[in-house]
N, C-alpha and C positions, 0 to 999 in steps of 0.2 A: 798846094804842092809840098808844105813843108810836113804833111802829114804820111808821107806815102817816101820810099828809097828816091835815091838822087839818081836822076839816072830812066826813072820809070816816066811810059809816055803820056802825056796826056789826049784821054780819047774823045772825050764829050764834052759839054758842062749843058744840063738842061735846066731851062727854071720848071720849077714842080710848084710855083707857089699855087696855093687853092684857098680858099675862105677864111681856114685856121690856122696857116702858116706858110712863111712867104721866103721860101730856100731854094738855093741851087744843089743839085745833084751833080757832080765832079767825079766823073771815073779815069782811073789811069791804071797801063797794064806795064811792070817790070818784065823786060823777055830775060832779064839773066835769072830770074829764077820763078819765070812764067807764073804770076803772084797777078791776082786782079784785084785793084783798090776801088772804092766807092766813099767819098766823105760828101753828107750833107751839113751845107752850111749856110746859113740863117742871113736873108738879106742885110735885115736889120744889126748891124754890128759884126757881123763877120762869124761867131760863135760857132762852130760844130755841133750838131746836132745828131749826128750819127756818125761814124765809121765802121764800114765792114773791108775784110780783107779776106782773100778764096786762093790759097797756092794749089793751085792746077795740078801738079804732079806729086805733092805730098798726098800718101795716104794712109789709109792704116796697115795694119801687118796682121800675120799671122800670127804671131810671137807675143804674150804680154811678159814685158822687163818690170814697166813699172809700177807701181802701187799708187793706188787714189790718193793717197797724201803725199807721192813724189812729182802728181802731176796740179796738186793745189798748190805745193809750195813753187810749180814753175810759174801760176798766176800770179803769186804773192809776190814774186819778180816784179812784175810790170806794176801789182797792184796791194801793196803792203798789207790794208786795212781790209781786205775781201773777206767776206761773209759768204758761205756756199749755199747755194739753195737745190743744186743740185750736183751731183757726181757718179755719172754712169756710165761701166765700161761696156758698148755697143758692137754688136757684131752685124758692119754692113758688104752684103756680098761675099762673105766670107773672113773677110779682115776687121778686125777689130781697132775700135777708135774710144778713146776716153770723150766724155762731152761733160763740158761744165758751164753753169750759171752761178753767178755770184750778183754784187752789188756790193756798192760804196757809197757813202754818201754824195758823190758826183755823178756817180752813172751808174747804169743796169750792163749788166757783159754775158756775152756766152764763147767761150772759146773750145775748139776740138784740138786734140792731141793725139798722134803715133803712139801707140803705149807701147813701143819697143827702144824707141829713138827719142823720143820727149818733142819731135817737131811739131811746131803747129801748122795745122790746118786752115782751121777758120778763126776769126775774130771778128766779132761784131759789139757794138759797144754804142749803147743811146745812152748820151749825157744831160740831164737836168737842167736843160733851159729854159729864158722864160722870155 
């Protein structure tokens, strides 16, 4: 719970473990800004193993404001030391969305971006555990 807003509900928790890894899958949905969270987390010790997050009513726009280096340095927010391996401005359905992959030495990430408003989208993010 502490990885997801205060406030948001918790919907599930499944165990997923199978042969190579022995985790619960934990989803919880926030209605104030209709956001669905998913963290998997590693029986053995608690660790996080994945976090993705889907805001429901963010999308993209018709409009690009920002520039691929105005929506790297919104990762470099959350994520100082990001390495990009990818940075594409996407037109899905008509509305355009920024999509980025990076990586840290902690984890692999892909996060989606409004390129008019800088909100995100998606965030999905597998961390280096063992």
């Amino acid at each position: 719970a502490q990885w997801v807003p205060a406030g948001s509900t918790h919907l599930v928790t499944k165990d997923e473990s199978h042969k190579y890894a022995a985790y619960y899958e934990v989803k919880f949905y926030d209605n104030a800004t209709n956001t669905e969270y998913e963290v998997e987390v590693l029986k053995n010790g608690g660790a996080v193993k994945e976090f993705k997050m889907d805001a429901q009513t963010v999308l993209g726009s018709p409009r690009v404001v920002l520039s691929a280096a105005d929506v790297q340095d919104l990762v470099r927010k959350e994520f100082p030391n990001a390495t990009f391996t990818k940075v594409k401005l996407d037109s899905d359905d008509g509305l355009y969305e920024y999509e980025l992959k990076f990586y840290t030495p902690e984890l692999r990430g892909e996060m989606k971006f409004n390129p008019e408003n800088g909100a995100l989208m998606e965030k999905e993010l597998k961390y280096q555990v063992r």
